[in-house]
C-alpha positions in Angstrom: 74.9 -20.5 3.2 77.7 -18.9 4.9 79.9 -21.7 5.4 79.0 -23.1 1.5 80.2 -19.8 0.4 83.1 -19.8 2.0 84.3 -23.6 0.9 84.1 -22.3 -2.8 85.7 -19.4 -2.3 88.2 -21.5 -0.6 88.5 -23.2 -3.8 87.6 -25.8 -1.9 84.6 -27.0 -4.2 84.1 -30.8 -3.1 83.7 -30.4 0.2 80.5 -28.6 -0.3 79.2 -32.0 -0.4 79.6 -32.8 3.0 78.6 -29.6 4.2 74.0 -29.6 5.6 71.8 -28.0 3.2 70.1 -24.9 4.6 66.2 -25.3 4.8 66.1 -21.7 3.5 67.8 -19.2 1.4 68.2 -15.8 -0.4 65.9 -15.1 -3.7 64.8 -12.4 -5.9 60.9 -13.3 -6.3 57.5 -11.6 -7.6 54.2 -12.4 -5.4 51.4 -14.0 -6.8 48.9 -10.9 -4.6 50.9 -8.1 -6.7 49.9 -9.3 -9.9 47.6 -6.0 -11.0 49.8 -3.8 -9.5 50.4 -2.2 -12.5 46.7 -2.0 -13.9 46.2 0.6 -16.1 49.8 1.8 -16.9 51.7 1.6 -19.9 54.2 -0.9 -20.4 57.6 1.9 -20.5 55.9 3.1 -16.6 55.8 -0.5 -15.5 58.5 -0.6 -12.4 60.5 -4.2 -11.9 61.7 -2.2 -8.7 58.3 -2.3 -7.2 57.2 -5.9 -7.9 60.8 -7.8 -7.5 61.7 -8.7 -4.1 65.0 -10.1 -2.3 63.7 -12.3 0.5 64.5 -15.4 2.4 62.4 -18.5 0.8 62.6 -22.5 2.1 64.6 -24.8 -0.1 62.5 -27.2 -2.2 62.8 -30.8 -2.0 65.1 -32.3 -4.2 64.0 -35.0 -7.0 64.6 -37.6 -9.0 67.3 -36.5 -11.8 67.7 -32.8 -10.5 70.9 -30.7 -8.9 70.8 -28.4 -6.3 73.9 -26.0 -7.0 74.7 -23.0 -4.6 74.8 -19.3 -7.3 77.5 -18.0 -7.4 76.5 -15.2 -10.2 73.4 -15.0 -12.4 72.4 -12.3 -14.9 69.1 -10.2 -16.1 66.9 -11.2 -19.0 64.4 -10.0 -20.6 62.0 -12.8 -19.4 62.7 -11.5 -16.0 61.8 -8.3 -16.5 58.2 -9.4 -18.4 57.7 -11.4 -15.3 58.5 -8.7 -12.7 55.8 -6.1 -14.7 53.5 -8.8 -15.2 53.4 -8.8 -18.8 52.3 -10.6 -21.1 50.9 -12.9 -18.7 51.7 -13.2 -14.9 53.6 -16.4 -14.9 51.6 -17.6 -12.0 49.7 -19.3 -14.3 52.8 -21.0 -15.8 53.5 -22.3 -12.0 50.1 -23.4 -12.1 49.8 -25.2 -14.8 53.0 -27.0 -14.6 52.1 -28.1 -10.7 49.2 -29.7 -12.0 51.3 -32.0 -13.8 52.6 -34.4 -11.5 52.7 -34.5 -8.0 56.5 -33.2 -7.6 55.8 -30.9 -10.1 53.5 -29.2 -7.2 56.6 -28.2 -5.4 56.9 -25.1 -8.6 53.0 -24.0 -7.7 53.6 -21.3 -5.0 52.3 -17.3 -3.9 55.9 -16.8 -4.6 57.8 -17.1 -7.9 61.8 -17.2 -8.0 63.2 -15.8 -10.8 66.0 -16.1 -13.2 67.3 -18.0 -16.3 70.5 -17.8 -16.4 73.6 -19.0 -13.3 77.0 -20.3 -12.6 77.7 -21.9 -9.7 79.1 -25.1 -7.7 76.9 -28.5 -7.4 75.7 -28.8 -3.7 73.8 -32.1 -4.0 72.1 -34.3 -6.7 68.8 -36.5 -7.2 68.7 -40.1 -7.2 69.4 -40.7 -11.1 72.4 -38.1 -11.8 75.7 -40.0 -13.1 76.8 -37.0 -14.6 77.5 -34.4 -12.1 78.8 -34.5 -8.7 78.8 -32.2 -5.7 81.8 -29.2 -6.0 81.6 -29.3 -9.7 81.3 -26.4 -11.1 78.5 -25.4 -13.8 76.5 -23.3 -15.9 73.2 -23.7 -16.4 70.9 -23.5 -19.9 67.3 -22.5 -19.6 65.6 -25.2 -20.9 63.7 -27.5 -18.7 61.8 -30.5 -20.2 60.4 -33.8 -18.9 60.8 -35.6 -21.6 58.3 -38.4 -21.6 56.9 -37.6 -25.0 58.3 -38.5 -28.5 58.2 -35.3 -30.2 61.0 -34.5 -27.6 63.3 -36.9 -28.9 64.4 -35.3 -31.9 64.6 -32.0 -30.7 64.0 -31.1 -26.9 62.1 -27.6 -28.3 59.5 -29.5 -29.5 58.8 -31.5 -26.3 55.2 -30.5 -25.0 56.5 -30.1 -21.6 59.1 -27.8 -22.6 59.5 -25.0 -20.4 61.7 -22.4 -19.3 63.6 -22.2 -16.2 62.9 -19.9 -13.6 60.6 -18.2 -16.0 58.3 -21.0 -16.1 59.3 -23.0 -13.3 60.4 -21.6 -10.0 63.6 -22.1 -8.0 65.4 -19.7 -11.0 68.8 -18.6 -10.9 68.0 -15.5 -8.9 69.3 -16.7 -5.9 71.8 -18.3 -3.8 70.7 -21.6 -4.4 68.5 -23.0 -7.4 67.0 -25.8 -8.3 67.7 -27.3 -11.7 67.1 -30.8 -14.0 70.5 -32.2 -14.1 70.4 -32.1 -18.3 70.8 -28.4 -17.6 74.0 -28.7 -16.5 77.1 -27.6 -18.3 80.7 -26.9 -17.7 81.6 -23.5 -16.1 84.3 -22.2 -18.8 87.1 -22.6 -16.8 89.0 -18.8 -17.5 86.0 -17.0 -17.0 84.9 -15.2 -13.9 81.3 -16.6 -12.0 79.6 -13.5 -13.3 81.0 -13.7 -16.6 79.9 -17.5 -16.7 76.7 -16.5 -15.7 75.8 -14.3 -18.4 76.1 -16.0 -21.8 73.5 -19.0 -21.0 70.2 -17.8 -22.4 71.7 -15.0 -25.0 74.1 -17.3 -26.4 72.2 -20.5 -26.8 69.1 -18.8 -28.2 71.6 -16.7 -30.6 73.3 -20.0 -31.9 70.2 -22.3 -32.5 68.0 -19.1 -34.3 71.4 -18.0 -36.0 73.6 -20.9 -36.8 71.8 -24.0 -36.2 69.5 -26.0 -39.0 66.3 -25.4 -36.7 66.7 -21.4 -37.2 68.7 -20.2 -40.3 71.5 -22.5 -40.8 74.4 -18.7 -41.6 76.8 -20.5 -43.7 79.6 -18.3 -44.9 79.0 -15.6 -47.1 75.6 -14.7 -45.7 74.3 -11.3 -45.1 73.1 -10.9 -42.0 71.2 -7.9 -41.0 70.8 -7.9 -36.7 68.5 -6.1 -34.8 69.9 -4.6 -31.8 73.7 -5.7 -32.5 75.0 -4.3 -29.2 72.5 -6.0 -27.1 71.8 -9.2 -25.5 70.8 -11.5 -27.9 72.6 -9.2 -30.9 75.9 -9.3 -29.4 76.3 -13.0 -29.7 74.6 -13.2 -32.8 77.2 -10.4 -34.0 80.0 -12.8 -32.6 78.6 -15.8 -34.5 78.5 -14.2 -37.9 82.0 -13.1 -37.8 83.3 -16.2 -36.7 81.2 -18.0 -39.4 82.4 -15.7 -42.2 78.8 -14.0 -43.1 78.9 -10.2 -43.0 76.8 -8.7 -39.9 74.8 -5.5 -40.9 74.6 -4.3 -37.3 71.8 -1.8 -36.7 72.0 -0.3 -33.2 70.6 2.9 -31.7 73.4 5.1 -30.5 76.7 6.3 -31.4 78.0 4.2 -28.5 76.5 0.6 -29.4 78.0 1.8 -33.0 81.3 1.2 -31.6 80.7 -1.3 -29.5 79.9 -3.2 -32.8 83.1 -1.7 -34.3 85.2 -3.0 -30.9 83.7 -6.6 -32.2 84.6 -6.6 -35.5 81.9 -5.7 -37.6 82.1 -3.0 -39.8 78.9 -2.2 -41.5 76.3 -0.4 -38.9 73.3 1.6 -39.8 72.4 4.0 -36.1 68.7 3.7 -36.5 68.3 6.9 -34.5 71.1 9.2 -36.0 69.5 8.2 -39.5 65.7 8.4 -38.1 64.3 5.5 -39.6 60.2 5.5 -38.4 58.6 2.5 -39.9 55.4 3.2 -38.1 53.4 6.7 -39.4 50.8 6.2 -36.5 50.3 3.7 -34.2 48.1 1.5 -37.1 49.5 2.6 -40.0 53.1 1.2 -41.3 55.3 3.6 -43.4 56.4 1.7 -46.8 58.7 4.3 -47.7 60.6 4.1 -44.3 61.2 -0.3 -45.3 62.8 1.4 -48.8 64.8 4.1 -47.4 66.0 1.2 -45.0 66.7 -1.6 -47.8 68.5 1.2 -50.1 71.2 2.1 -46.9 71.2 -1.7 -46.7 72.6 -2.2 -50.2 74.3 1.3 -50.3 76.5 -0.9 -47.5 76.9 -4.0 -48.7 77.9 -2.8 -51.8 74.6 -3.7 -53.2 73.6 -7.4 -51.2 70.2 -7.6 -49.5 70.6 -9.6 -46.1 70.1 -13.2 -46.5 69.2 -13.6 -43.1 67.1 -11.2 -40.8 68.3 -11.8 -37.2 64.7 -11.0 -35.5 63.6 -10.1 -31.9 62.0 -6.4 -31.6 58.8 -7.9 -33.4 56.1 -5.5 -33.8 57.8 -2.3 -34.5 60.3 -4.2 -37.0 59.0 -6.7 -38.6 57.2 -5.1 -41.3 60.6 -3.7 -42.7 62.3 -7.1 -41.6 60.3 -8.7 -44.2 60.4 -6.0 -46.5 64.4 -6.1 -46.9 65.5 -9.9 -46.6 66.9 -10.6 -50.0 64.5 -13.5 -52.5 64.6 -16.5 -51.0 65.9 -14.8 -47.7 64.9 -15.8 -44.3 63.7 -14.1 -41.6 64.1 -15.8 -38.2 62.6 -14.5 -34.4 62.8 -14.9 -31.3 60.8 -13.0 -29.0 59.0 -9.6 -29.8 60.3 -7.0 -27.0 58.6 -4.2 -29.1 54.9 -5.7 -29.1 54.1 -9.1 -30.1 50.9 -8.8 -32.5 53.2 -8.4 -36.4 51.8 -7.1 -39.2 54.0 -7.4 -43.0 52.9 -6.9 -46.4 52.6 -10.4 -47.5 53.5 -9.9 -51.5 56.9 -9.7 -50.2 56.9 -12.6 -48.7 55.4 -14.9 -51.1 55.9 -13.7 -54.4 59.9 -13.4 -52.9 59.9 -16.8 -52.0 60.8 -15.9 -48.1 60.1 -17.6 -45.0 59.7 -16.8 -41.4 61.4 -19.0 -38.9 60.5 -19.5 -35.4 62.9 -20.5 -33.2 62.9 -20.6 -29.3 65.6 -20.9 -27.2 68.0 -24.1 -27.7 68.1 -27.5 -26.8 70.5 -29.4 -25.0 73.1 -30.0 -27.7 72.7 -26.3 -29.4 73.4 -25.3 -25.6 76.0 -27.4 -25.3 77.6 -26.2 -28.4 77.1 -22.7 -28.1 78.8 -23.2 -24.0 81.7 -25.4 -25.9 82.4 -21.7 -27.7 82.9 -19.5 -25.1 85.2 -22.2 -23.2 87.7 -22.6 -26.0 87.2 -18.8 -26.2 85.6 -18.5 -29.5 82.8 -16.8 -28.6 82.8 -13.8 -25.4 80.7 -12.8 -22.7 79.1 -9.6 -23.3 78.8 -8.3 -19.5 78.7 -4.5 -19.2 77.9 -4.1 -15.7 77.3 -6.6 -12.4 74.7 -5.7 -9.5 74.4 -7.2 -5.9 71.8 -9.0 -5.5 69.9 -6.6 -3.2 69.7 -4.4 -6.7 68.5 -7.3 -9.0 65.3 -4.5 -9.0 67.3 -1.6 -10.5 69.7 -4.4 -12.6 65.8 -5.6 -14.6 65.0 -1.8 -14.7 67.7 -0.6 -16.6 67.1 -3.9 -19.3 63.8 -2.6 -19.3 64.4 0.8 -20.3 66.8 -0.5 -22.9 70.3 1.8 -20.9 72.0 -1.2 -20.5 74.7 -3.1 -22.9 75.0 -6.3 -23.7 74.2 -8.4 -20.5 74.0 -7.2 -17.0 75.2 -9.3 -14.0 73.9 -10.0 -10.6 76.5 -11.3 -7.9 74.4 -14.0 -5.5 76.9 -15.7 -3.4 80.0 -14.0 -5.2 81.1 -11.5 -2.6 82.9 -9.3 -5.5 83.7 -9.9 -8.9 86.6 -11.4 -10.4 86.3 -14.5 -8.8 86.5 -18.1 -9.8 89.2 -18.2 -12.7 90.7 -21.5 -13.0 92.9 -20.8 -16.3 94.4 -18.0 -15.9 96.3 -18.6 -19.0 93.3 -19.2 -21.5 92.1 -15.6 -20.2 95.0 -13.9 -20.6 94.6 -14.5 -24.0 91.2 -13.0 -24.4 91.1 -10.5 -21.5 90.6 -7.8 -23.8 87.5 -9.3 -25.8 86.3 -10.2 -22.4 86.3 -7.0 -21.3 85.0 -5.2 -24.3 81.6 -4.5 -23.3 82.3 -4.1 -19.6 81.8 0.1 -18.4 79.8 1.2 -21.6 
């Protein structure tokens, strides 16, 4: 690994090619025998310190239409810290199940899972199959991993029955100093960006642009309203991005005065701070508060100048919903995610149906959403919202602090990357952006 390293830092990127493939490597994993380690605690006391581990693993065998590339930088989501507390499910079963599929597929079906969905890096070899991409190229990848071999795939990769998610479930993530990838995962690395600022759109940004901007989520056109959960975070930061680029108006609701101006650093200008204005849309833990969802629509249109949002941006789930439904404008949609805040929603229905609203769905991206939402942040549309990088002997502490919601935007984790800063190959492009890059970065 050392002397692949140090042929990319070289900038020497092809000749990685030529260099041997180590049988082993570096990897931040979860063990299928600490599964109930956790039993009986609450999900807040759940430690990804305690179950994620940084140890040497063998490389898998490479296959048919599949890259090896050598990580340079990957970053935390919140996939990897629901696999390293176990929750909802251990993804050992994932591994399982997909290793049951096909004989390579059994490679993925081990007492060890490597994490990690998100990576940039340099190709070190490819399959038998791969025109695309060559060794010393260097990439991002997207999370979606699909086989296929089934026609519902073929209009849009999400609906592909073996569509899964990379290095949450399948191993050989992005955790690590090498990872194993399908070669239509592959992307360009944005050339004026650093490896751990490559590494940290992938997953945010591509699930942001298909649930936000794409016709498979809520199609923003210009002039929306769009009210976004969490507008400082991970998945709300791009989504903040997108709507002023695509002339809606972002209500931003954040939790803090300091994710208030990070909002404010990004352009928008409407913000409700949930906390400073205590909104509690639960009176008990079974019993929603109806009056909390009016109180919320009223500061709503109080900013707006009287517009309900056309567009809910969801992804806290449980502990939102009720009001998300309960403020959309008639006809509005509402369109989620994932549910970090419980995934069992309950809404009062009248609103939806005698309002005409709808609920979308929407899960990650496929390959041309993820290629379109990549094509942004390389012409420098759209930023990286990286706040802080780890080593990889801290991935542990970098899923903790996502899991106790004290991080902004997108934390980093160098893997080969020695420091950061590296791997900028237009200078130029950046020093046109440098300070949007940098927006989030030490908050």
């Amino acid at each position: 690994m050392e002397k692949i390293r140090d042929a990319i830092l070289s900038g020497e990127w092809t000749a990685v090619g030529d260099l041997d493939v180590p049988d082993h490597y570096r990897a931040v994993t979860v063990h299928a025998d600490e599964v109930e380690m956790f039993a009986g605690l609450e999900t807040r006391d759940k430690d990804p310190r305690k179950a994620l581990h940084v140890e040497d693993v063998a490389t898998p065998e490479l296959a048919p239409g599949e890259a090896l590339v050598a990580v340079m930088a990957s970053a935390i989501n919140y996939n990897t810290v629901w696999t390293s507390i176990f929750e909802p499910l251990d993804t050992f079963g994932f591994l399982r199940r997909y290793g049951r599929t096909s004989d390579l597929a059994k490679r993925h079906d081990l007492p060890y899972h490597v994490v990690g969905s998100d990576l940039a890096g340099v190709v070190l070899r490819t399959g038998p199959g791969v025109q695309a991409w060559k060794p010393g190229d260097a990439v991002v990848a997207h999370c979606l991993s699909v086989e296929l071999e089934h026609p519902d795939g073929h209009n849009d990769t999400m609906m592909d029955p073996e569509q899964r998610i990379w290095g949450f479930e399948t191993n050989f993530g992005g955790l690590a100093e090498l990872a194993l990838v399908k070669s239509n995962q592959l992307m360009p690395k944005p050339a004026h960006l650093t490896w751990e600022e490559a590494a940290s759109p992938g997953l945010v940004n591509s699930t942001a642009y298909r649930q936000l901007v794409s016709t498979n989520g809520a199609a923003m056109k210009q002039g929306d309203t769009v009210l976004i959960w969490g507008a400082s975070g991970g998945l709300g930061s791009y989504a903040t991005q997108f709507a002023l680029n695509g002339g809606a108006t972002p209500v931003c609701v954040v939790s803090s005065p300091q994710k208030a101006e990070i909002c404010r650093r990004m352009g928008a200008e409407l913000i409700i701070d949930r906390a400073a204005e205590d909104y509690r849309f639960w009176s008990d833990p079974d019993t929603q508060n109806p009056r909390e969802w009016k109180r919320f629509g009223a500061r709503i249109r109080e900013l707006t100048g009287g517009d309900d949002p056309d567009i809910v941006f969801e992804h806290p789930g449980r502990e939102t919903f009720g009001a998300s439904v309960f403020v959309a404008r008639r006809g509005g949609t509402i369109v989620t995610c994932a549910s970090t805040s419980g995934f069992m929603h309950s809404y009062d229905n009248r609103y939806l149906w005698m309002h005409l609203k709808r609920i979308v769905g929407s899960h990650f991206a496929n390959y041309r959403e993820a290629s379109e939402a990549n094509r942004l942040i390389a012409k420098g549309k759209i930023h990286p919202t990286l706040s802080r990088v780890y080593p990889m002997d801290e991935t542990g502490q970098a899923a903790y602090d996502v899991h106790r919601n004290v991080h902004q935007g997108k934390v980093g984790v160098l893997c080969l990357a020695p420091t950061e800063g590296l791997g900028v190959t237009n200078p130029q492009l950046r020093a046109k952006h440098v300070d949007e890059i940098n927006r989030f970065r030490g908050v």
